[in-house]
MMTF fields as JSON, N, C-alpha, C and O atoms, coordinates in Angstrom:
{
  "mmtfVersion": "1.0.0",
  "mmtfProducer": "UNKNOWN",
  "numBonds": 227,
  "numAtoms": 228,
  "numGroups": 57,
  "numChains": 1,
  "numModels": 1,
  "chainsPerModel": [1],
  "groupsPerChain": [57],
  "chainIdList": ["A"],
  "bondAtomList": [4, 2, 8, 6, 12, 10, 16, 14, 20, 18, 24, 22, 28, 26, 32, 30, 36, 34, 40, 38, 44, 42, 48, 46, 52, 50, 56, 54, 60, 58, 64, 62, 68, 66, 72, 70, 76, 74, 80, 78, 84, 82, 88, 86, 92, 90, 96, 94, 100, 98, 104, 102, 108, 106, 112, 110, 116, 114, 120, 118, 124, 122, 128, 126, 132, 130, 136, 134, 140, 138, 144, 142, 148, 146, 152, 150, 156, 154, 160, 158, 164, 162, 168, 166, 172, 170, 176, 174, 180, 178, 184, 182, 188, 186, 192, 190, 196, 194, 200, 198, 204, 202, 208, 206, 212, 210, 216, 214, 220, 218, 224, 222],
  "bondOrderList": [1, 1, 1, 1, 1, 1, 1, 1, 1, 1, 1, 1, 1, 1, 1, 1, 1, 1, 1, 1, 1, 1, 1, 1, 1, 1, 1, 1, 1, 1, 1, 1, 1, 1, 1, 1, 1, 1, 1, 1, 1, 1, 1, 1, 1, 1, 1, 1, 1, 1, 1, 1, 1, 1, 1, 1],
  "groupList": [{"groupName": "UNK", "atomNameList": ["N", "CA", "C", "O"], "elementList": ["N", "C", "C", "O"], "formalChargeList": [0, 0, 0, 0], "bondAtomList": [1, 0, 2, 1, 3, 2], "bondOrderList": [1, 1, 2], "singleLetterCode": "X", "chemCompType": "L-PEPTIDE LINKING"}],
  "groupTypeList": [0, 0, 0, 0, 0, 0, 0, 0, 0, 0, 0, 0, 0, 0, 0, 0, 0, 0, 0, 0, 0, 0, 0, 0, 0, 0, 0, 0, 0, 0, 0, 0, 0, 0, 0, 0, 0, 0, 0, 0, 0, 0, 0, 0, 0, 0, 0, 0, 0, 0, 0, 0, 0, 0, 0, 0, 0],
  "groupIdList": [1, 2, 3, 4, 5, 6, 7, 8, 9, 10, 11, 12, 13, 14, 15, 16, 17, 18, 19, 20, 21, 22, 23, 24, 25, 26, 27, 28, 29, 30, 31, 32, 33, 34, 35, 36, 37, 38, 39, 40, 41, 42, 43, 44, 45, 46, 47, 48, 49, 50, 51, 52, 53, 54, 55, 56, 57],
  "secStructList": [7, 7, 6, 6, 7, 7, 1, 1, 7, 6, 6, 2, 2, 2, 2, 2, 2, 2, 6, 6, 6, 7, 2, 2, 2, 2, 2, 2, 2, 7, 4, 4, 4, 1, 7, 1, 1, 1, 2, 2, 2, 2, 2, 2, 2, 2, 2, 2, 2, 2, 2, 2, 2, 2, 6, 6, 7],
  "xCoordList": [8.549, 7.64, 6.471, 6.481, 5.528, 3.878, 3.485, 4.083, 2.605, 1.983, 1.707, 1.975, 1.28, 1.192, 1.929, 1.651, 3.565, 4.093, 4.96, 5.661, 4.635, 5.751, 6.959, 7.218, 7.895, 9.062, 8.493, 9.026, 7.802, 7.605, 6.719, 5.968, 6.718, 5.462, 4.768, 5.045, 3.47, 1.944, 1.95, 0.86, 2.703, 2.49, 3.786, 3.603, 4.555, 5.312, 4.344, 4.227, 3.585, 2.918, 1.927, 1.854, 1.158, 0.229, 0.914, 0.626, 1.725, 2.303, 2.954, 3.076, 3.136, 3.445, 2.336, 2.43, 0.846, 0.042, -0.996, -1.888, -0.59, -1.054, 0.139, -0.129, 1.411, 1.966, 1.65, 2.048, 0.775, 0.476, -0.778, -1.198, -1.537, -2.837, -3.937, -4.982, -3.615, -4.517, -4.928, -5.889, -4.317, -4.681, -6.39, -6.929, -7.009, -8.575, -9.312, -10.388, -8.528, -8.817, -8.459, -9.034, -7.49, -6.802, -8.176, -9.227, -7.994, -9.079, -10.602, -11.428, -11.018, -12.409, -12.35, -13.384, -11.622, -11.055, -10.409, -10.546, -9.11, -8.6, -6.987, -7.03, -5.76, -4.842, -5.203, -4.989, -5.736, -6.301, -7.011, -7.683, -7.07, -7.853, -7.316, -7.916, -6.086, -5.163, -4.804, -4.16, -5.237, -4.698, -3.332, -2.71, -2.725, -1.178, -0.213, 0.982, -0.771, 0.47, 0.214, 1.049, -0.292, -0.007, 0.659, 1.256, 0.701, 1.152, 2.369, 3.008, 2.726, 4.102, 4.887, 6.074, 3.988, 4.684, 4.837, 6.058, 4.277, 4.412, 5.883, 6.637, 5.703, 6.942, 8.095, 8.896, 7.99, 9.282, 9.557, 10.63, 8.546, 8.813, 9.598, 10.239, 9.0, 9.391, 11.033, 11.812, 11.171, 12.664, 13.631, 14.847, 12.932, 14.279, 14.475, 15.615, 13.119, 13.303, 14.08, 14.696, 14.121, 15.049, 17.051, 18.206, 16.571, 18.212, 18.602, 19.781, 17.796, 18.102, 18.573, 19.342, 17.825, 17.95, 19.557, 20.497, 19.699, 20.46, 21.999, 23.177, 21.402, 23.066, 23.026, 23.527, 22.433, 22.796, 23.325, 23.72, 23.061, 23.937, 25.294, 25.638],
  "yCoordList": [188.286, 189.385, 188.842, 188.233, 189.2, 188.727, 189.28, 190.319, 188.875, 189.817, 190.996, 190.969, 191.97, 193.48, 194.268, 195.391, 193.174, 194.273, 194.739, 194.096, 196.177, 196.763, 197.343, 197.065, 198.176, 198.364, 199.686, 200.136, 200.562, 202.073, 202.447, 201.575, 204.053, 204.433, 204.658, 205.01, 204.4, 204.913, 206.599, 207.121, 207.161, 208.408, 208.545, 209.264, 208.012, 207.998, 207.819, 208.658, 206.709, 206.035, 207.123, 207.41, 207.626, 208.514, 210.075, 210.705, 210.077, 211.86, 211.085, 211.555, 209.961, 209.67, 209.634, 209.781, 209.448, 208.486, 210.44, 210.508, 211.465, 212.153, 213.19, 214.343, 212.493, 213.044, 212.824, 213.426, 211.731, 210.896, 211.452, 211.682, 211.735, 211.73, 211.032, 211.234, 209.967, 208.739, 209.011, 208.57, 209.477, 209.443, 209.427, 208.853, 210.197, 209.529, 208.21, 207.858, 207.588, 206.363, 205.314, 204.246, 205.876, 204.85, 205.402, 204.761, 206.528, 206.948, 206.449, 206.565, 205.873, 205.736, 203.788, 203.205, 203.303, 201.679, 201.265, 200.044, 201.921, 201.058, 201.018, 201.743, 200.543, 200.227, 199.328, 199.513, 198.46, 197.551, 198.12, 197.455, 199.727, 200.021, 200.874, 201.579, 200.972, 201.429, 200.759, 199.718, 201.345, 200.731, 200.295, 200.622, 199.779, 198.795, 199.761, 199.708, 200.77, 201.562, 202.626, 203.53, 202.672, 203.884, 203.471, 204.326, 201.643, 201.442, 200.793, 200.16, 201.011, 201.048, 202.352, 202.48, 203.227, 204.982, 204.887, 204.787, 204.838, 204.19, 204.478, 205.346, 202.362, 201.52, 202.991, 203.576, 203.249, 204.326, 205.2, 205.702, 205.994, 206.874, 207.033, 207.856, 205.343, 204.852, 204.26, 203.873, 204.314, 203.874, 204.947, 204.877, 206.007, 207.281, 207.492, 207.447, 207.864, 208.303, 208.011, 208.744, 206.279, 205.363, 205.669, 205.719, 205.748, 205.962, 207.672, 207.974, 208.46, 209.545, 209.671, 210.354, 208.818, 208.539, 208.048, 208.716, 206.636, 206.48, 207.06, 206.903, 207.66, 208.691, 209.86, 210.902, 209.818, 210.669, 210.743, 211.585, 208.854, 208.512, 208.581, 208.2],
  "zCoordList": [110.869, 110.626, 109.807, 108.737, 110.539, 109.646, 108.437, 108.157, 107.586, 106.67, 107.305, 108.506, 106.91, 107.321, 108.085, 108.505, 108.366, 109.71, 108.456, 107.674, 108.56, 107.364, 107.817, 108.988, 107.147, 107.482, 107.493, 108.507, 107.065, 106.776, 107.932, 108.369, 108.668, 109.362, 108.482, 107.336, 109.133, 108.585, 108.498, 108.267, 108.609, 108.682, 107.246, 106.264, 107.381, 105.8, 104.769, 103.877, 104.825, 104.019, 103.216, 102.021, 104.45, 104.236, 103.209, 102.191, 104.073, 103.107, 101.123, 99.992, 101.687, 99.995, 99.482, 98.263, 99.988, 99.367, 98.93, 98.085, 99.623, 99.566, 98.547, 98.21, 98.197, 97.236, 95.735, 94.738, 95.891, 94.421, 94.25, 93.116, 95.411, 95.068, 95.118, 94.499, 96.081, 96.132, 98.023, 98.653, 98.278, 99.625, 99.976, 100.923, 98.958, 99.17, 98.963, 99.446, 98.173, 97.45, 99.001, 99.211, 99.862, 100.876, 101.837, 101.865, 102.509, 103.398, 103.081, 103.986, 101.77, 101.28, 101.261, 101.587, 101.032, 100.295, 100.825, 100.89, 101.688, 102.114, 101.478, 100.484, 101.617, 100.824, 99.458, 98.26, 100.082, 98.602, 97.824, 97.037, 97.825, 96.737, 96.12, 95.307, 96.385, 95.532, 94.321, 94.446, 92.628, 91.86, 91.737, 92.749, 91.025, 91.106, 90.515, 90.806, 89.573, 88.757, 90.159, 90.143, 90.788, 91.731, 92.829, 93.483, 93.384, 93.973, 93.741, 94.581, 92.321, 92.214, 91.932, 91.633, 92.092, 92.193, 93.339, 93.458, 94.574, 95.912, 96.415, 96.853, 95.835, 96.309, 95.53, 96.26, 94.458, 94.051, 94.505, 94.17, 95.739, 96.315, 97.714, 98.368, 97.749, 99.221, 98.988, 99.86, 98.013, 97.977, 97.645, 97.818, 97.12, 97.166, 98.252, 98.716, 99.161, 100.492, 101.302, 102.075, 101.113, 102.162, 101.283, 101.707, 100.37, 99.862, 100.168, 100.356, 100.19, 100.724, 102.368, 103.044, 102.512, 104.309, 104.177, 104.609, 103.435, 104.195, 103.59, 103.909, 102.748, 102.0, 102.852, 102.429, 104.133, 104.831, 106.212, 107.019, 106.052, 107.291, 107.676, 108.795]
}
C-alpha cells in the first residue's frame, strides 16, 4: 500500500472532519492544512469508530 492509500472512506473522513469542525480548513487547504492537535482529535475519532465497529462484529 502507497502513501495516501488509506484504510478509512473519504466520506468517514469527511463527517469526522465536520465533527471537529475543521471540515472548512480541509475543503479550503487541503488535509495538510489541518493543524496537528486536530489531527490528532482525528486519528481519536477514527479509532473509537473502528473499535465500535468492530465490538459489533
Amino acid at each position: 500500500m502507497g502513501k495516501g492509500a488509506g484504510l478509512m472512506s473519504d466520506a468517514l473522513k469527511w463527517e469526522l472532519a465536520k465533527e471537529l469542525g475543521v471540515d472548512h480548513i480541509v475543503a479550503t487547504e487541503g488535509w495538510g492544512g489541518v493543524p496537528s492537535r486536530q489531527c490528532g482529535l482525528l486519528v481519536r475519532k477514527a479509532i473509537e469508530v473502528a473499535e465500535r465497529s468492530m465490538a459489533g462484529e
